[in-house]
N, C-alpha and C positions, 0 to 999 in steps of 0.2 A: 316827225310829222307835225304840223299845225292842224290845229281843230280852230274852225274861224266860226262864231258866232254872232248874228248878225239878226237879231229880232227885229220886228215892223215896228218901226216908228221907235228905237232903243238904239243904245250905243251896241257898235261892233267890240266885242270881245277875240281875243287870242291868246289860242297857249300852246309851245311848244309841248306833246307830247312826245315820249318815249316809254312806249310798252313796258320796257322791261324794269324802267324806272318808279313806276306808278307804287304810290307807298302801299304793303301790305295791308292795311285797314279801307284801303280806298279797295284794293281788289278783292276785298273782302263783301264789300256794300254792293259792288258789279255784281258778284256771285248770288249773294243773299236776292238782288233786286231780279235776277236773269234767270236765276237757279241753272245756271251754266257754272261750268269749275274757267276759271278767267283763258285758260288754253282756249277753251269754244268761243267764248265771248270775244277773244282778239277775232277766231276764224271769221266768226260770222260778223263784228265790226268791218272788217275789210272785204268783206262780202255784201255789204251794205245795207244789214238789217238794223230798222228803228228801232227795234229795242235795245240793242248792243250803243247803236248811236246815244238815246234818251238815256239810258245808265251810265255814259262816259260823262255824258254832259250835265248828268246829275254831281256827280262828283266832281267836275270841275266848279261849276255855279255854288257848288256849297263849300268850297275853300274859301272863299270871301262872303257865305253867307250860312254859315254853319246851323241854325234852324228853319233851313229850307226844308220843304219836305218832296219825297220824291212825283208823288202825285202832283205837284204845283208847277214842274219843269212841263209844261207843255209849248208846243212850239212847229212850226208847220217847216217841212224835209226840207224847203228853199232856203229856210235860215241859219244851217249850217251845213259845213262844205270842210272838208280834209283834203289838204294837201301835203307835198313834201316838202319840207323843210332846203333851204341852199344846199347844205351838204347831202342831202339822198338825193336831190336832182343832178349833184355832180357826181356822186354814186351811180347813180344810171344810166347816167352820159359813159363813163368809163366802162362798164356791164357793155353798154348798146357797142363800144367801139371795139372792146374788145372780144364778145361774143356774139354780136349780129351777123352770125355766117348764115344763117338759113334766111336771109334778107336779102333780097336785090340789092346792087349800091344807090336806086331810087327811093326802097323804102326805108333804109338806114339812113340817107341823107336829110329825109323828110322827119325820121324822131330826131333826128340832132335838131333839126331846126325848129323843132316844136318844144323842146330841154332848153337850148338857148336862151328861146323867147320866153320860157318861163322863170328860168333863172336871171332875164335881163329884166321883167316887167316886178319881179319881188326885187330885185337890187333897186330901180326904181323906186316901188311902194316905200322902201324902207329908207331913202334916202328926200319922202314925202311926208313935210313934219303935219300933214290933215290924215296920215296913215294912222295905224291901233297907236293907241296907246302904249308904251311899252308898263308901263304900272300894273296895266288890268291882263299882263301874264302870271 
């Protein structure tokens, strides 16, 4: 998944996350800052609570700034946004076709082309050298 970072009037930051890769001291600082054990703190992350949000993105801000502190990360809900990565969109696409039975062939046609567009408008982005940075992953 990508966590896109995009403060008012600040450069756009991006970082490919994967859950399950996140180093043990980082989900250690989620746990200590949530006082959730990091299982809850994924649930409610993809559940879309700010706190689980504000503590992922404490621990990413502080890999390239290691005396940040967590009280300093403030930041208003529009300025970061999670999505999926190429490959879980092309995960999905394959899910949607091969298990979209309980879909009309209207609304199955309608995710693919909604998976499409988003895996065409990020091959775009990425082939847009005013796109992130790739440095500031």
């Amino acid at each position: 998944m990508l966590i896109i970072y995009t403060p008012e009037g600040g450069e756009r930051q991006e970082w490919a996350f994967t859950p399950a890769k996140l180093r043990s001291t980082e989900a250690e600082v989620i746990e200590r800052h949530t006082g959730w054990t990091y299982q809850e703190f994924g649930e409610k992350f993809m559940a879309g609570s700010a706190q689980a949000r504000h503590a992922l993105l404490f621990v990413l801000l502080r890999r390239s700034n290691p005396t940040l502190k967590y009280g300093d990360v403030v930041f208003s809900l529009d300025e970061l946004d999670v999505d999926l990565d190429a490959e879980e969109k092309a995960r999905a696409l394959e899910v949607l076709r091969a298990q979209g039975n309980d879909l009309s062939d209207e609304q199955r046609e309608a995710l693919e082309v909604l998976v499409l567009d988003e895996m065409a408008a990020a091959a775009a982005g990425a082939a847009d050298p005013k796109g992130s940075d790739p440095a500031s992953s």
